[in-house]
N, CA, C and O atoms as a printed pandas DataFrame, in Angstrom:
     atom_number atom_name residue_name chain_id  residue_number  x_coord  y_coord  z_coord
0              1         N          UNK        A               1   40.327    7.359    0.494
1              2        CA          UNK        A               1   39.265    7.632   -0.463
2              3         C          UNK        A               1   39.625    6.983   -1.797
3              4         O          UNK        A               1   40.789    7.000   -2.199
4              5         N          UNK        A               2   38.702    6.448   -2.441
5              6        CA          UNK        A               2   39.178    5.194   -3.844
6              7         C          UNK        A               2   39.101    6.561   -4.875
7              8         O          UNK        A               2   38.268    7.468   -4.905
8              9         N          UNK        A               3   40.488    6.290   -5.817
9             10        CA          UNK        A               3   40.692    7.545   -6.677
10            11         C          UNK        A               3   39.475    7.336   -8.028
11            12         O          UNK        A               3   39.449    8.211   -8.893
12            13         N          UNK        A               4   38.450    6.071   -8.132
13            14        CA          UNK        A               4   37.365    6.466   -8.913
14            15         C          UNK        A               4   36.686    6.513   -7.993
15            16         O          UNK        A               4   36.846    6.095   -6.846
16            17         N          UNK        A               5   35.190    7.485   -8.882
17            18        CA          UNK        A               5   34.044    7.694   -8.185
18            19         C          UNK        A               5   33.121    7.701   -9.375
19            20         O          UNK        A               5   33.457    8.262  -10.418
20            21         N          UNK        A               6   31.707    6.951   -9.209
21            22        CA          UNK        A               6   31.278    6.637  -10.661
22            23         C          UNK        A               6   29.227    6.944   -9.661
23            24         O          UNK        A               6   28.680    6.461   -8.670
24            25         N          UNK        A               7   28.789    8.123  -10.873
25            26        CA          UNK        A               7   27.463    8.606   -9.760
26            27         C          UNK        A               7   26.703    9.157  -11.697
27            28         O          UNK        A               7   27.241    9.826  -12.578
28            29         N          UNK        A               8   25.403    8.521  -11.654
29            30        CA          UNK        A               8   24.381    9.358  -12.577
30            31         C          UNK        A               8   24.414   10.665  -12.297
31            32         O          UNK        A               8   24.583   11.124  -11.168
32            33         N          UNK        A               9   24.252   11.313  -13.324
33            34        CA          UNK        A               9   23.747   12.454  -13.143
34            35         C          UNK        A               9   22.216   13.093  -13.342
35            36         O          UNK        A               9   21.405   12.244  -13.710
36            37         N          UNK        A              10   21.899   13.883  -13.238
37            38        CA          UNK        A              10   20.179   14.349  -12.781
38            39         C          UNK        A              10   19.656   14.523  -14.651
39            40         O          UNK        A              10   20.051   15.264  -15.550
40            41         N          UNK        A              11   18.779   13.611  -14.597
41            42        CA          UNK        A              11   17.868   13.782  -15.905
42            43         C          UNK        A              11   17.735   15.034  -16.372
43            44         O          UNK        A              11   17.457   15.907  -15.550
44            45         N          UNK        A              12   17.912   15.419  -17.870
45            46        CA          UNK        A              12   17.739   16.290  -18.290
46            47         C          UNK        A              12   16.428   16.311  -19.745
47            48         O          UNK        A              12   15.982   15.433  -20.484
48            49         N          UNK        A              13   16.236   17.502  -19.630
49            50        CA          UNK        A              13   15.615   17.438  -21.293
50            51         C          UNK        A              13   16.318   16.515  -22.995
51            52         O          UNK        A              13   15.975   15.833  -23.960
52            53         N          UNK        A              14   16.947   16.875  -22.636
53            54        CA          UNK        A              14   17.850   16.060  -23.496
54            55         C          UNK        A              14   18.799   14.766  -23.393
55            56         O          UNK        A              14   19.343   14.102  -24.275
56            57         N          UNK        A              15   18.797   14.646  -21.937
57            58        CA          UNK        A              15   19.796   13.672  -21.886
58            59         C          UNK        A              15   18.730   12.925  -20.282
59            60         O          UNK        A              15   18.593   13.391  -19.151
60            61         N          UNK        A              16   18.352   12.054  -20.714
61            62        CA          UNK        A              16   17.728   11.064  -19.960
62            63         C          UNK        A              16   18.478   10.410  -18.471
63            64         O          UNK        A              16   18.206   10.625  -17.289
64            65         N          UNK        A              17   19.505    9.551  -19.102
65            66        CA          UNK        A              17   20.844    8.921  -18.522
66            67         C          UNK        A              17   22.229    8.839  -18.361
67            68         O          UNK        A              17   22.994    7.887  -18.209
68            69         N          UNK        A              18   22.415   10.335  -18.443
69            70        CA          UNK        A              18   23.956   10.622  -18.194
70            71         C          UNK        A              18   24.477   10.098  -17.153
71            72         O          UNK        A              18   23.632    9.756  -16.326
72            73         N          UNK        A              19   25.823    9.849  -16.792
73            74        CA          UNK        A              19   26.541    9.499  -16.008
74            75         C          UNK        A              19   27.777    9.684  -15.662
75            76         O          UNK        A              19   28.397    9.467  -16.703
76            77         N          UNK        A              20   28.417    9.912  -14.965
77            78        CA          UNK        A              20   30.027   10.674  -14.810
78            79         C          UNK        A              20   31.087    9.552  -13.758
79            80         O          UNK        A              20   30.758    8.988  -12.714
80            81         N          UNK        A              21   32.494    9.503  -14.528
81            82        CA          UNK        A              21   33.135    9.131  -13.885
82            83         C          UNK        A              21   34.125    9.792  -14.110
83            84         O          UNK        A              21   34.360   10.500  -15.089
84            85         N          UNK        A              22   35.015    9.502  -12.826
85            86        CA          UNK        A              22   36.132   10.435  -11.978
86            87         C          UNK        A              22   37.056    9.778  -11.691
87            88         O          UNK        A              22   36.849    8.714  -11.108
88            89         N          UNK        A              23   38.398   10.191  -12.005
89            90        CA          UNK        A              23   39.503    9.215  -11.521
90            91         C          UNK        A              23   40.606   10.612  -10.866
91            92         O          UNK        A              23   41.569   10.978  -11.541
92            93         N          UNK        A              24   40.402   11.023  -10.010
93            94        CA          UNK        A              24   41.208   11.870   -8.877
94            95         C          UNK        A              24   42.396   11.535   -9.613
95            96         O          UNK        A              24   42.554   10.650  -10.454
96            97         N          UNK        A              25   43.266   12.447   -9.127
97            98        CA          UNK        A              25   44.720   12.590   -9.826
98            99         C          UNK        A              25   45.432   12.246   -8.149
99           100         O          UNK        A              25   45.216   12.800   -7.071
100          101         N          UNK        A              26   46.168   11.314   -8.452
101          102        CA          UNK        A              26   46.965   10.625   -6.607
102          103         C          UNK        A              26   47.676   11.774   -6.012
103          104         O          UNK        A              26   47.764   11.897   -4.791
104          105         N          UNK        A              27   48.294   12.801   -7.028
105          106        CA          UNK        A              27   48.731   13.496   -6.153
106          107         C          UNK        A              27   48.816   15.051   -6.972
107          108         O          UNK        A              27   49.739   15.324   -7.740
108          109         N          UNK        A              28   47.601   16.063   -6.632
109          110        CA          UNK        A              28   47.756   17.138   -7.059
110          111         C          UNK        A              28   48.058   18.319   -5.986
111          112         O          UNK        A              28   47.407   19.361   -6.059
112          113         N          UNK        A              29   49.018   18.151   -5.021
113          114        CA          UNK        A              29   49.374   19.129   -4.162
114          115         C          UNK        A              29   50.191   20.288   -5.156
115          116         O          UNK        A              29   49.879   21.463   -4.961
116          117         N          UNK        A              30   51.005   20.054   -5.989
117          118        CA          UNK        A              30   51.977   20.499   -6.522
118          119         C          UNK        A              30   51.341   21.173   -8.230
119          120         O          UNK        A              30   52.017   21.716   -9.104
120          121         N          UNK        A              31   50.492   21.005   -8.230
121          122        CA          UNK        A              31   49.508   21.322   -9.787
122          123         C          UNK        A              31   48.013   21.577   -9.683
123          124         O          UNK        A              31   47.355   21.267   -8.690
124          125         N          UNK        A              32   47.505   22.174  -10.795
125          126        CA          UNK        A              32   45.827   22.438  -10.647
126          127         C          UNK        A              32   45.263   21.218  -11.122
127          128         O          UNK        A              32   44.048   21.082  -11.267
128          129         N          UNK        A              33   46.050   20.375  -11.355
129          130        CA          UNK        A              33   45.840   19.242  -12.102
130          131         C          UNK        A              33   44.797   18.386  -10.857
131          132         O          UNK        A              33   45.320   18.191   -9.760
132          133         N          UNK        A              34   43.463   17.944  -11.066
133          134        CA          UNK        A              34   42.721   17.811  -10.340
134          135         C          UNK        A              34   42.168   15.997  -10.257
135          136         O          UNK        A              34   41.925   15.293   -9.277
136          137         N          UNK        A              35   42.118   15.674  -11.857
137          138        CA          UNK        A              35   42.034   14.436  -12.002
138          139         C          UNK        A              35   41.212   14.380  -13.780
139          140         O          UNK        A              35   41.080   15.359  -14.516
140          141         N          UNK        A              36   40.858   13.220  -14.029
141          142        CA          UNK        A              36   40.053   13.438  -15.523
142          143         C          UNK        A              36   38.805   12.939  -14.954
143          144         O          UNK        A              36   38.471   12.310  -13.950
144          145         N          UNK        A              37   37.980   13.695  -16.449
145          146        CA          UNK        A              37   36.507   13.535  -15.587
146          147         C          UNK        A              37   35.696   12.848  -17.032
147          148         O          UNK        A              37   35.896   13.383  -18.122
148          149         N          UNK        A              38   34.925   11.823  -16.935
149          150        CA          UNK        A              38   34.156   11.312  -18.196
150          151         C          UNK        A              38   32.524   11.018  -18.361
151          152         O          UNK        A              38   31.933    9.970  -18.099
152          153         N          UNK        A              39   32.066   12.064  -18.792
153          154        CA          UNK        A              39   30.773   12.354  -18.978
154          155         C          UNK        A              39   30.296   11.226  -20.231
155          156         O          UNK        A              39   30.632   11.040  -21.401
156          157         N          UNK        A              40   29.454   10.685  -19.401
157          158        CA          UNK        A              40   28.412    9.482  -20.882
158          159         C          UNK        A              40   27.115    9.637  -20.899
159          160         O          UNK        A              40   26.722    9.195  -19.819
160          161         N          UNK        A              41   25.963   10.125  -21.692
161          162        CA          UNK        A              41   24.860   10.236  -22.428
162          163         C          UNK        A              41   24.714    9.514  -23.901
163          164         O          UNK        A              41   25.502    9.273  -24.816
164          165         N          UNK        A              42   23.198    9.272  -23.654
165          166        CA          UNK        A              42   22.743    8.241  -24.778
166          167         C          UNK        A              42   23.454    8.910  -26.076
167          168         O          UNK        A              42   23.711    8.005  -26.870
168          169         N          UNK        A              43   23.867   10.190  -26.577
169          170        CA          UNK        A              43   24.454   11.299  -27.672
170          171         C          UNK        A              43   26.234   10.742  -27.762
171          172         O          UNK        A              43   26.777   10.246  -28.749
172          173         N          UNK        A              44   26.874   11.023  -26.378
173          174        CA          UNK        A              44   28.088   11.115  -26.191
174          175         C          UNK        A              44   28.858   10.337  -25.093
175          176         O          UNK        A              44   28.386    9.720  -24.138
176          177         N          UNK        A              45   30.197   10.516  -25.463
177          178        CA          UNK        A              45   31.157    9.845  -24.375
178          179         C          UNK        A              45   31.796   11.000  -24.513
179          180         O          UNK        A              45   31.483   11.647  -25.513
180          181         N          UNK        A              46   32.813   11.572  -23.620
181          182        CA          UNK        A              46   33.936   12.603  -23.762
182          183         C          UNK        A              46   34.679   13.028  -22.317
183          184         O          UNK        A              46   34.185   13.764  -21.462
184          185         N          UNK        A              47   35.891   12.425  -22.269
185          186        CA          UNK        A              47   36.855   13.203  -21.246
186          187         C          UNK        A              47   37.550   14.388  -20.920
187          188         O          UNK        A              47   37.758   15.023  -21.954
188          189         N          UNK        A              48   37.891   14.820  -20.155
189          190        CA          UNK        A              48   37.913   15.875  -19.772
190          191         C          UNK        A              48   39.150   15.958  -18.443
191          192         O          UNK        A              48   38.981   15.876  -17.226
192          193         N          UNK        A              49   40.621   16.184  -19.378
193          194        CA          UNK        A              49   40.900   16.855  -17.723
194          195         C          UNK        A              49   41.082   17.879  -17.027
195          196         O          UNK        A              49   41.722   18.862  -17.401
196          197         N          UNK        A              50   40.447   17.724  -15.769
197          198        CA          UNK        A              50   40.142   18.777  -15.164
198          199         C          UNK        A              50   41.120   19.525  -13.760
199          200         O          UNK        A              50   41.512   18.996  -12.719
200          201         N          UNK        A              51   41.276   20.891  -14.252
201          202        CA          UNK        A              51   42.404   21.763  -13.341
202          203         C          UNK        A              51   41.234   22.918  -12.356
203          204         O          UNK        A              51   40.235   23.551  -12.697
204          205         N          UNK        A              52   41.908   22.784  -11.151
205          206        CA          UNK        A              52   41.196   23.806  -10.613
206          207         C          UNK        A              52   42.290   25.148  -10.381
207          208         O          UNK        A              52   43.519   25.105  -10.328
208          209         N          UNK        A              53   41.514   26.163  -10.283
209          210        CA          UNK        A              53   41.876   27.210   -9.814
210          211         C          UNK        A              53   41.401   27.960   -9.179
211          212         O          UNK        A              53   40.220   27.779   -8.883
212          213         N          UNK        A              54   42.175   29.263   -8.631
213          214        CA          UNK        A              54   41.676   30.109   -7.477
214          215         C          UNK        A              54   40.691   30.757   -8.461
215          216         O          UNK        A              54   40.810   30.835   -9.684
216          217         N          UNK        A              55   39.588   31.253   -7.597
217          218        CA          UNK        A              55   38.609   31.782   -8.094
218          219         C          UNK        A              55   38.597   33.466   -7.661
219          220         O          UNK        A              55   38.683   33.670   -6.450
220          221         N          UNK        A              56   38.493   34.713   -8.576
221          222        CA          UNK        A              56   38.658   36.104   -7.955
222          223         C          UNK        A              56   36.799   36.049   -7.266
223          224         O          UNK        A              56   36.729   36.907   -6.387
224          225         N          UNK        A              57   35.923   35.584   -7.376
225          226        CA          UNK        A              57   34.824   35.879   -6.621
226          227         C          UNK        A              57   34.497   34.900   -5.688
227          228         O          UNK        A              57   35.221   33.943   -5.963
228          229         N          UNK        A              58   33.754   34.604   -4.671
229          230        CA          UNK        A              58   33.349   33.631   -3.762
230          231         C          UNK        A              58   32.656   31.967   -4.813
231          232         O          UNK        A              58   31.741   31.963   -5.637
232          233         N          UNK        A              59   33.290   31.087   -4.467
233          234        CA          UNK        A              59   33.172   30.216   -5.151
234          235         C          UNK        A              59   34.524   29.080   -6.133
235          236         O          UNK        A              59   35.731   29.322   -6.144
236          237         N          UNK        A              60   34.038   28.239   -6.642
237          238        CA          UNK        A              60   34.920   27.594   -7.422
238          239         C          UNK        A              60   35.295   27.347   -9.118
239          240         O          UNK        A              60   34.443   26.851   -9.855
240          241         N          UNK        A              61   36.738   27.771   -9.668
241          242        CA          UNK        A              61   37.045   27.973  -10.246
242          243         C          UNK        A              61   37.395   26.356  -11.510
243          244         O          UNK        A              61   37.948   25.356  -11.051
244          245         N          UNK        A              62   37.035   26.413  -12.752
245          246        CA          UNK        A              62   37.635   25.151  -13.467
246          247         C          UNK        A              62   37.360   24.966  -14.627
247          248         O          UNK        A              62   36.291   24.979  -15.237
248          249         N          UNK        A              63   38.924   24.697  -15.069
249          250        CA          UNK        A              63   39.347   24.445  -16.373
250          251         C          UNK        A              63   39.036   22.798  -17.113
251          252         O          UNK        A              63   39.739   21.807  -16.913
252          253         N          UNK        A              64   37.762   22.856  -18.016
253          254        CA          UNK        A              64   37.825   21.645  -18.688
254          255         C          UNK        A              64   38.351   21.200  -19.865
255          256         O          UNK        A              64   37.748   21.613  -20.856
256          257         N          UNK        A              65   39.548   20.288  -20.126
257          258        CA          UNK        A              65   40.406   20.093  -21.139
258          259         C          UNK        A              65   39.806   19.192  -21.868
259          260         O          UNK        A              65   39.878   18.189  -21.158
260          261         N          UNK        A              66   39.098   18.814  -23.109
261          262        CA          UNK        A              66   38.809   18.498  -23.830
262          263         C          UNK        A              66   39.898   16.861  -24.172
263          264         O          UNK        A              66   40.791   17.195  -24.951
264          265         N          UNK        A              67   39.971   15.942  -23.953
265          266        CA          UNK        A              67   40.804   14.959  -24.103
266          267         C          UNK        A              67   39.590   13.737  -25.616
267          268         O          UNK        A              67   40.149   12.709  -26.000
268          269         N          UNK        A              68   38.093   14.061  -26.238
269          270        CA          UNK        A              68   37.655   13.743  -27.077
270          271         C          UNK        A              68   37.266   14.588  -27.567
271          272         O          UNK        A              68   37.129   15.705  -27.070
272          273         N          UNK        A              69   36.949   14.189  -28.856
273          274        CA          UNK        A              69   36.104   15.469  -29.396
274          275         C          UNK        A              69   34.658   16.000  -28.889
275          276         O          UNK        A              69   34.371   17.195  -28.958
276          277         N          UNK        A              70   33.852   15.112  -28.424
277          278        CA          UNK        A              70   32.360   15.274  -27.579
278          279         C          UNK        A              70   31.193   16.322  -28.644
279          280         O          UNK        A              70   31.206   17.057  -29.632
280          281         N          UNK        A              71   30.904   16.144  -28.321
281          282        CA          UNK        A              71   29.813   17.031  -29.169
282          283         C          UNK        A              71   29.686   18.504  -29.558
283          284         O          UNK        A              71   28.847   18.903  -30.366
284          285         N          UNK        A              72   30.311   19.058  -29.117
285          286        CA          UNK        A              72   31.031   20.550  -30.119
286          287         C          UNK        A              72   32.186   20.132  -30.244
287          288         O          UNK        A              72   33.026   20.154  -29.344
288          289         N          UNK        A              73   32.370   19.666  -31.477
289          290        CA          UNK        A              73   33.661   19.617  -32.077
290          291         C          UNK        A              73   35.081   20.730  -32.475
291          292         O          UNK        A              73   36.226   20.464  -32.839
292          293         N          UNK        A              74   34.306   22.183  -32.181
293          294        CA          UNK        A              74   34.480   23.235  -32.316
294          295         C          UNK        A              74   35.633   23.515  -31.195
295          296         O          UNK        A              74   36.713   23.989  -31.549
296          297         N          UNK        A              75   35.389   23.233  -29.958
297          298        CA          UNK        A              75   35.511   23.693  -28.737
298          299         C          UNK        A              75   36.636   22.633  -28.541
299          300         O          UNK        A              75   36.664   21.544  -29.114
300          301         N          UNK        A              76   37.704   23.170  -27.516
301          302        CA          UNK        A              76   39.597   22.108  -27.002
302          303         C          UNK        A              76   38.934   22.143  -25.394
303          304         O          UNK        A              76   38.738   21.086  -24.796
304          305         N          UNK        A              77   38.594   23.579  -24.731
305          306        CA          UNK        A              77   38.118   23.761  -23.012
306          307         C          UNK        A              77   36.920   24.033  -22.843
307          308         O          UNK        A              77   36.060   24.445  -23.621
308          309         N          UNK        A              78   36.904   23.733  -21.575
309          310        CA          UNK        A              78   35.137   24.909  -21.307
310          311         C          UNK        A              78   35.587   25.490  -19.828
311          312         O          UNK        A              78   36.069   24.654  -19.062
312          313         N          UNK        A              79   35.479   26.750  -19.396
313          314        CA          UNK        A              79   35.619   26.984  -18.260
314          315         C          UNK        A              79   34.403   27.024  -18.051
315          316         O          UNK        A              79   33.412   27.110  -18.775
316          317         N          UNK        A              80   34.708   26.899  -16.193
317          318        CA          UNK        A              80   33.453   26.553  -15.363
318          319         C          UNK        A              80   33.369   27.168  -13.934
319          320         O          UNK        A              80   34.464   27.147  -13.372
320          321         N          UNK        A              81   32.425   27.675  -13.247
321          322        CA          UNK        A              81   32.518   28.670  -12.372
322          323         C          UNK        A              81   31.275   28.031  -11.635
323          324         O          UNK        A              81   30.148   28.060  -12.129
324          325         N          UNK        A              82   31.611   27.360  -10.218
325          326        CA          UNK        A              82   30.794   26.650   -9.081
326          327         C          UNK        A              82   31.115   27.581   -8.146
327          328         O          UNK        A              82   32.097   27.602   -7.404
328          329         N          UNK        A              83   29.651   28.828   -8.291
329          330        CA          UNK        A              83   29.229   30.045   -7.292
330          331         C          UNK        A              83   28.801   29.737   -6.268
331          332         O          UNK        A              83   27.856   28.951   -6.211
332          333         N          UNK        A              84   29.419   30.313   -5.056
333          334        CA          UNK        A              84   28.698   29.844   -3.314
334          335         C          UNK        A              84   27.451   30.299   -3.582
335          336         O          UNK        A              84   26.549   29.725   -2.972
336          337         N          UNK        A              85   26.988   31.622   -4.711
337          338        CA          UNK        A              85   25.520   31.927   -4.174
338          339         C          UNK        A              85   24.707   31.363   -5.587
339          340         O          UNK        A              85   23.765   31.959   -6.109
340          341         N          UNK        A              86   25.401   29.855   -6.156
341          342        CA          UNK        A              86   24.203   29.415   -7.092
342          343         C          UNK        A              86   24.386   29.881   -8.373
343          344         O          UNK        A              86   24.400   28.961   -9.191
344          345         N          UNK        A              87   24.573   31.287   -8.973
345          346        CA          UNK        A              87   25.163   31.592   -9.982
346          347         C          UNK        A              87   25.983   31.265  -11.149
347          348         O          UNK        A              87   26.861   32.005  -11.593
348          349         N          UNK        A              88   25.626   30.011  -11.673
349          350        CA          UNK        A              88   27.218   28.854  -11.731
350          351         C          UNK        A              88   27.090   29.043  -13.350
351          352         O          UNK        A              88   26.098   28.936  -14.072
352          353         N          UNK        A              89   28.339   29.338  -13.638
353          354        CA          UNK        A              89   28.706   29.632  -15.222
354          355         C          UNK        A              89   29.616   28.475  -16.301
355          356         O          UNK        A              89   30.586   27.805  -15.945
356          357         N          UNK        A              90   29.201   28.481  -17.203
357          358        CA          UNK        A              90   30.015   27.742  -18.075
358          359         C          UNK        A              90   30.120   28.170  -19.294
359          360         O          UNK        A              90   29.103   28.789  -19.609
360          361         N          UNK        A              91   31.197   28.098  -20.448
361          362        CA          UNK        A              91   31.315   28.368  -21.392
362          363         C          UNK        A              91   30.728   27.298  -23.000
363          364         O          UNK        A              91   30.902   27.495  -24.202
364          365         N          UNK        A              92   30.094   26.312  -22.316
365          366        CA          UNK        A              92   29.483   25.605  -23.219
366          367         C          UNK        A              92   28.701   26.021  -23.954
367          368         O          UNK        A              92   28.257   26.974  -23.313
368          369         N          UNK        A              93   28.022   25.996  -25.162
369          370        CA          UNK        A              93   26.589   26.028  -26.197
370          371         C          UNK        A              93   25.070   25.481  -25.161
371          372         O          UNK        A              93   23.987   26.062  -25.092
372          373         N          UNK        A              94   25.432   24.394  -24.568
373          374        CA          UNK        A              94   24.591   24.058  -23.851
374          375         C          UNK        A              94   24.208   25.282  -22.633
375          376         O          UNK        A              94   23.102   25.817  -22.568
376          377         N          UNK        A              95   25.147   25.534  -21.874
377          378        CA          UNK        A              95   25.132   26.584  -20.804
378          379         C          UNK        A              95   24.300   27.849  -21.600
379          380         O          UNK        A              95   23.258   28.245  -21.078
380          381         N          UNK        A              96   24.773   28.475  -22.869
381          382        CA          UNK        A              96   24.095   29.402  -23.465
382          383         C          UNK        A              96   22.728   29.462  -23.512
383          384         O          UNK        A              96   21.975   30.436  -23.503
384          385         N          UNK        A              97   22.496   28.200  -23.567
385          386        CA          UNK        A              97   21.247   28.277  -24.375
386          387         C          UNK        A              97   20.372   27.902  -23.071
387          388         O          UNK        A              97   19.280   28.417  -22.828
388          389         N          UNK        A              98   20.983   26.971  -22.299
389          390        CA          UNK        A              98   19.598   26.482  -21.556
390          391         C          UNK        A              98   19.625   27.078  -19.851
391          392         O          UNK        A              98   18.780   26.791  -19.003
392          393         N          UNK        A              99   20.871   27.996  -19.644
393          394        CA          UNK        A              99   21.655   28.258  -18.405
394          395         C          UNK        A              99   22.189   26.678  -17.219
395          396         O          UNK        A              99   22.668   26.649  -16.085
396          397         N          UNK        A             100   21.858   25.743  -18.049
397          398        CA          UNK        A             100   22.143   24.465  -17.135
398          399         C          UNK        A             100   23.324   23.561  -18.332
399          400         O          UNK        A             100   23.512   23.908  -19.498
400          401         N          UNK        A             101   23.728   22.829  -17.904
401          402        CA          UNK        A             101   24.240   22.004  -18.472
402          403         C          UNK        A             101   25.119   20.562  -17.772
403          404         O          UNK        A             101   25.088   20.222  -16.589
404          405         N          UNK        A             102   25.875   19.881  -18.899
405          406        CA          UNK        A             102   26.065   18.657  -17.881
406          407         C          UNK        A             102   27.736   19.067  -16.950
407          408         O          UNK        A             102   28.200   18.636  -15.895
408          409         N          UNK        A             103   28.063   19.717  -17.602
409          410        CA          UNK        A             103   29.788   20.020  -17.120
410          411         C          UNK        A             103   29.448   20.552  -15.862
411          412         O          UNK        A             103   30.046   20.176  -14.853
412          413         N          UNK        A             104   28.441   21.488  -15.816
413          414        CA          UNK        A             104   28.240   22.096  -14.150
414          415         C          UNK        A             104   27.296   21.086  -13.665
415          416         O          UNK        A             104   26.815   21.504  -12.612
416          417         N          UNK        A             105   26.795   19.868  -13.995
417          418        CA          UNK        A             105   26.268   19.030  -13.373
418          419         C          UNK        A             105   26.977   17.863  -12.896
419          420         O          UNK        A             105   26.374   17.024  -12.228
420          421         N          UNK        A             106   27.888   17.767  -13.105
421          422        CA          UNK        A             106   29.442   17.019  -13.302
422          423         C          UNK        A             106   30.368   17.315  -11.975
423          424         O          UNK        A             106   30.957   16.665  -11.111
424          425         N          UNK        A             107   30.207   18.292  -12.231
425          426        CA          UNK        A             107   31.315   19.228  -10.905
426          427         C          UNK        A             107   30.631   19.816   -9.661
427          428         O          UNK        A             107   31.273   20.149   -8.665
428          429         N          UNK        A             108   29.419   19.917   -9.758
429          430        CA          UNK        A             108   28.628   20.034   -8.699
430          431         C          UNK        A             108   28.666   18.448   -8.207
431          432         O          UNK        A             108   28.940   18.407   -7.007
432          433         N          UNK        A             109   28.525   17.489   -8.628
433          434        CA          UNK        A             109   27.974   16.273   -7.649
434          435         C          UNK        A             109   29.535   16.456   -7.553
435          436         O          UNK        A             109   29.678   17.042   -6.480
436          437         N          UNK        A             110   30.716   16.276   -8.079
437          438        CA          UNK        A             110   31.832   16.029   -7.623
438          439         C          UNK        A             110   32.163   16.934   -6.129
439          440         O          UNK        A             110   32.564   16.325   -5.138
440          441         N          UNK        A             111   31.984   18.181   -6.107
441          442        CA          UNK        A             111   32.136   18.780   -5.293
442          443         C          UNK        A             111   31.314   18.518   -4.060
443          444         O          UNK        A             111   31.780   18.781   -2.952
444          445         N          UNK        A             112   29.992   17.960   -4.219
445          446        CA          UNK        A             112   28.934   17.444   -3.385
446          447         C          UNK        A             112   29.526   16.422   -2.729
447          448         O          UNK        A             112   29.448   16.367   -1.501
448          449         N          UNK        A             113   30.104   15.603   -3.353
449          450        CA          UNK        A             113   30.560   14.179   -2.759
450          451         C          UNK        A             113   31.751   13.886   -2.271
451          452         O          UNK        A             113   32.138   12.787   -1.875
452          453         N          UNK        A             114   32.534   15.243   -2.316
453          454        CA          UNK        A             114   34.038   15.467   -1.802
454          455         C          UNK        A             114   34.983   15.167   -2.945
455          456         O          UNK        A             114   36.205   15.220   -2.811
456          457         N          UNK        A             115   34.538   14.935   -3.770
457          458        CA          UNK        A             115   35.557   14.192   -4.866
458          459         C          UNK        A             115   36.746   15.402   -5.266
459          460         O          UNK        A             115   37.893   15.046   -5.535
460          461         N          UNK        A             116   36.351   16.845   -5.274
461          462        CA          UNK        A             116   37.241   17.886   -5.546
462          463         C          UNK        A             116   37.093   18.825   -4.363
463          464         O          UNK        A             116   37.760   19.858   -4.307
């Protein structure tokens, strides 16, 4: 499997042409260390590396590390919670406000496409 993976992401109200790329980490048997992940919209660029963890409810668990500043300048992580029953949480401003956002749109196609 090629350690990038480079896929648009789904039009939003705000963000027309986002796009995400992924560079898998060669070897995370030994760490949550998962790979870095780089979200681009007409607004922003910003990386992100990303750790998974066990999740206490049905579903998937993940830590986003802030590696730019991106558009809350405020914010270093965002955790992120990819629910088997759809439920999917994030700690973003965006997530607050609109219950969608691009970080769980990010990690859903990743997870869609085998990438994590």
């Amino acid at each position: 499997m090629p350690t990038v993976y480079t896929e648009l992401l789904p039009a939003t109200k705000s963000e027309k042409h986002g796009a995400l790329v992924w560079e898998r980490a060669t070897d995370n048997a030994i760490s949550h260390f998962a790979g870095v992940l780089t979200i681009t919209g007409r607004r922003d660029h910003c990386r992100y590396r990303v750790e998974e963890f066990p999740a206490d409810e049905p579903g998937r668990a993940f830590m986003l590390f802030k590696l730019d500043a991106g558009t809350d300048r405020t914010e270093e992580r965002y955790g992120c919670f990819l629910a088997k029953n759809g439920a999917n949480l994030c700690e973003c401003r965006g997530f607050v406000a609109t219950r969608g956002c691009k970080h769980l749109a990010a990690l859903t196609e990743l997870v869609r496409a085998g990438q994590v």
